[in-house]
N, C-alpha and C positions, 0 to 999 in steps of 0.2 A: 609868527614864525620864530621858529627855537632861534636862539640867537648866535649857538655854534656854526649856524646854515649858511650867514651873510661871509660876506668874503673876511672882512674884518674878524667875525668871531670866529673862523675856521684856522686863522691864524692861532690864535692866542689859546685855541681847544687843542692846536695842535704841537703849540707852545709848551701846555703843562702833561694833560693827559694823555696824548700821541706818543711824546718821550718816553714816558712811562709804559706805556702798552709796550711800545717797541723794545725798552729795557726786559720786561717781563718775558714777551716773546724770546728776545735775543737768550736769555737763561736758563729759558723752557728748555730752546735747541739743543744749548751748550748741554746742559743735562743731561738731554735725552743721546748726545753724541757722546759724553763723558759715559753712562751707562753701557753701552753699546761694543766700545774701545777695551774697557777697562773690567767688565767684569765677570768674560769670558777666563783671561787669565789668572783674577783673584782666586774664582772658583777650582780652577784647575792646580792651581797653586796649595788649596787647603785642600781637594778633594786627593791629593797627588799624597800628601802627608798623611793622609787617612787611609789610603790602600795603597799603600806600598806593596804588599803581598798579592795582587791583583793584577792581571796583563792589561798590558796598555791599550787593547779596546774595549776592555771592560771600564779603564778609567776614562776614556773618552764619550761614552756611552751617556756617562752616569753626568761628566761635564756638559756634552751640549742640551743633555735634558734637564739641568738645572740653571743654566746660562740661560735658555730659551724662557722658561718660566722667570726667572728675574725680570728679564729686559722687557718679556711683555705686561708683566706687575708693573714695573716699572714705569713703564709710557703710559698706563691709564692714570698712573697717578699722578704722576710730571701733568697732564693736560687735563686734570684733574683743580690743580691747584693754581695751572696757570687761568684755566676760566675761572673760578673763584676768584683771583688775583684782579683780572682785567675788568668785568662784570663792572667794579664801583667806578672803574673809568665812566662809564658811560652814563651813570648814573643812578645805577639797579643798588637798591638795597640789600645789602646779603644777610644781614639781620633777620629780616621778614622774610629773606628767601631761605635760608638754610633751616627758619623755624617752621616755615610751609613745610621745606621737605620734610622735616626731622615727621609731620604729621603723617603727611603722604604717606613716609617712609614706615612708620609705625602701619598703616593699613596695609600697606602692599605686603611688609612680612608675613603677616598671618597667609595670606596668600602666595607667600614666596618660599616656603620651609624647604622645597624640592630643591631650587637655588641655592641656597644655605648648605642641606644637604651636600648638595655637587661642590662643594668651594670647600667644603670639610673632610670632604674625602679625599679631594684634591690634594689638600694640604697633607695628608696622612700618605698618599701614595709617593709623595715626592720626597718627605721625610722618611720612609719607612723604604726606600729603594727596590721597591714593590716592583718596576719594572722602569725601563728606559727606552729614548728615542733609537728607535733600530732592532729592540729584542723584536720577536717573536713571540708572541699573549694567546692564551685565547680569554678573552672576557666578556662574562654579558651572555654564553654561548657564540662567541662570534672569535676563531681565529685568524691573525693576520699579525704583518708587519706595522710596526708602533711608528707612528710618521709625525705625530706630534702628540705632547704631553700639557695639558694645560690645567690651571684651577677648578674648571667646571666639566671640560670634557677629555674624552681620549680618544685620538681617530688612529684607526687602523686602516691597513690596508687589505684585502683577503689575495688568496691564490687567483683570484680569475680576475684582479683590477681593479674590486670595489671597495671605495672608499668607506669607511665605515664610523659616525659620530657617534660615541657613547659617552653617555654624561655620568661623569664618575660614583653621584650616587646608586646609580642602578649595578654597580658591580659588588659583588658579593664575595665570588672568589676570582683570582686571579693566578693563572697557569701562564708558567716564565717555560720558555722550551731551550732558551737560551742563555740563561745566567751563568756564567763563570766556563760552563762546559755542557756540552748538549754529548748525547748517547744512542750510540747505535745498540734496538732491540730490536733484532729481527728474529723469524722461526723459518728454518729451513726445512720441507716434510719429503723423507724418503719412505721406498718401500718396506715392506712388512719383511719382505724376503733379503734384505740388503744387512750386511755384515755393519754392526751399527758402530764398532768400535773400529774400522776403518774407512768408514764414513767421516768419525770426528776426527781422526788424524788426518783426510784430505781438506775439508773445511777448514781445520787449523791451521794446515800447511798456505792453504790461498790468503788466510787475512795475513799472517805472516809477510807472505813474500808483496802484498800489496802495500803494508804497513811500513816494509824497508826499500820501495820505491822510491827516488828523490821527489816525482810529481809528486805522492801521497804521503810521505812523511811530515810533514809537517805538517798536516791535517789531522793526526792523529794525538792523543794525550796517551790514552795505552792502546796496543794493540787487540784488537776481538779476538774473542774465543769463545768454545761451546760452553756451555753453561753448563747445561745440563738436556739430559732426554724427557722434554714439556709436556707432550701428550700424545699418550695412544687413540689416533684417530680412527674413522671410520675406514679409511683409504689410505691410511701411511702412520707414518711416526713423525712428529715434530719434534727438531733439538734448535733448542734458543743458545744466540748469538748475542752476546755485549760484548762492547768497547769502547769506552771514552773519547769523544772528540773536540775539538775547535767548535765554540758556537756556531750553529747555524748550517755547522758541514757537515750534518750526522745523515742527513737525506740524500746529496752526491754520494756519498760512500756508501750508502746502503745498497742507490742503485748499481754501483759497480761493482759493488760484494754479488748479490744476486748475477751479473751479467758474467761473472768470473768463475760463480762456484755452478753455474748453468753448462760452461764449457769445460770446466774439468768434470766435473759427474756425465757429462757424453764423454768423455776421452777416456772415464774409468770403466765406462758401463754401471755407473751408477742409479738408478732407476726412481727419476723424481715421478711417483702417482697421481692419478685425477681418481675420480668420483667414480666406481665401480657401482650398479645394482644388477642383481641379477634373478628374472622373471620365470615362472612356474608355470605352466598349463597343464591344468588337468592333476591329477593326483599330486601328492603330497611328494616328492624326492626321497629316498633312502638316503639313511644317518649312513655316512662312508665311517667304516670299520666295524661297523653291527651285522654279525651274523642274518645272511639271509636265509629266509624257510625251502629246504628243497622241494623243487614242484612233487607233486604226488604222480608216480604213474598210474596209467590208465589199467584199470582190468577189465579181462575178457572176460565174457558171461556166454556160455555157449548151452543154447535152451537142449532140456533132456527130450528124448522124440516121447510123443507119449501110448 
């Protein structure tokens, strides 16, 4: 029987190496609670002095997505070093253990490059301010709300719920819909027959008066207007709409630009069009303005008596 087992030696195991553990553990915590306190506001501290020119949810954005990634680098490594630490209490060799893994660990890379990959990218997406916890992404093919940012992977969230795990080396490119200021592009399509130049002055007139609303003012960076006449459709005319907005608010205001500039063009007699075709039977239609052939009249033939 191991001799730490008998009542006497579980004293005296617990005398030298028990303190010990306990000490390790107790600094592990501290650690892991000094991490946790202190370096949300470090971050925010240095990231504050770094964008001063940036709104304050753009500098919170970019804080708890790098606070998040510390703390959790952070804890694997703190319990990292405290097993390492504890291990010789018990008697484990870490000599022969950390030269096992060092072999292990040489097999497994060749095998692990994908990993590697995801941890490199990782690093690059959190340096390079590629996107943050809370924008709006789409990456991978996959858009959604950024719900957490980590070394290996990025999860999103989509419109309909779903969560979504993508491991950072499978992203290639990476569409931010929400950095600094998100944009209202819409295309409003009137008819063929409709006065186009006081079409844009009522369009104008609505984002206007929406823009100097107290609800909607503040949602706005500039106020929309037509751009310009987009494209001669099949069924209408489309004039495109910008205007700069508040991250994230360019989709509420789009839908109320639409639901506003829907009841002024009833109020004007504005005529927003659908999809006209129009069907033939039988002969071909006459070109309207081309001369048509006058019918031929009939002649009489009146036989000679013979």
């Amino acid at each position: 029987m191991i001799k730490w087992l008998n009542a006497h030696g579980v004293v005296d195991w617990l005398d030298t190496h028990g303190i010990r553990i306990l000490v390790i553990t107790i600094i592990a915590v501290a650690l892991y609670l000094l991490l946790r306190r202190f370096v949300s506001p470090l971050v925010k501290r240095t990231i504050t002095q770094r964008m001063k020119r940036y709104p304050e949810e753009e500098i919170k954005k970019r804080v708890d997505t790098l606070s998040s990634a510390i703390v959790n680098t952070g804890t694997v490594v703190i319990a990292i070093f405290a097993i390492i630490t504890i291990l010789p209490e018990f008697g484990v060799n870490i000599a022969a253990l950390l030269a096992a893994l060092g072999i292990v660990g040489i097999a497994v890379g060749f095998g692990a490059q994908s990993l590697i990959r995801d941890l490199l990218a990782g690093i690059f997406i959190l340096l390079e301010d590629q996107y943050r916890v809370g924008d709006v992404v789409k990456i991978a093919g996959i858009a959604g709300l950024v719900e957490q940012i980590g070394l290996r992977r990025t999860i999103l969230r989509d419109l309909d719920g779903i969560v979504h795990s993508i491991p950072n080396g499978e992203i290639r490119v990476a569409s931010n819909f929400t950095k600094l200021y998100s944009r209202v592009n819409l295309n409003i399509s009137v008819a063929y027959g409709e006065d186009l130049d006081r079409v844009i002055k009522v369009i104008n007139r609505v984002c206007k008066e929406m823009a100097e609303e107290p609800k909607w003012s503040a949602e706005f960076v500039s106020t929309p207007k037509v751009l310009r006449v987009d494209k001669l459709g099949d069924s209408g005319i489309d004039i495109k709409i910008l205007g700069d907005t508040k991250p994230m608010r360019q989709w509420d205001i789009m839908g109320e630009l639409r639901l506003r500039i829907k009841r002024t063009f009833d109020k004007e007699g504005i005529e927003i069009p659908w999809p006209h075709t129009k069907v033939y039977f039988g002969n071909t239609p006459p070109i309207i303005g081309e001369a048509q052939p006058m019918p031929e009249e009939p002649t009489n033939t009146k036989a000679e008596p013979s």
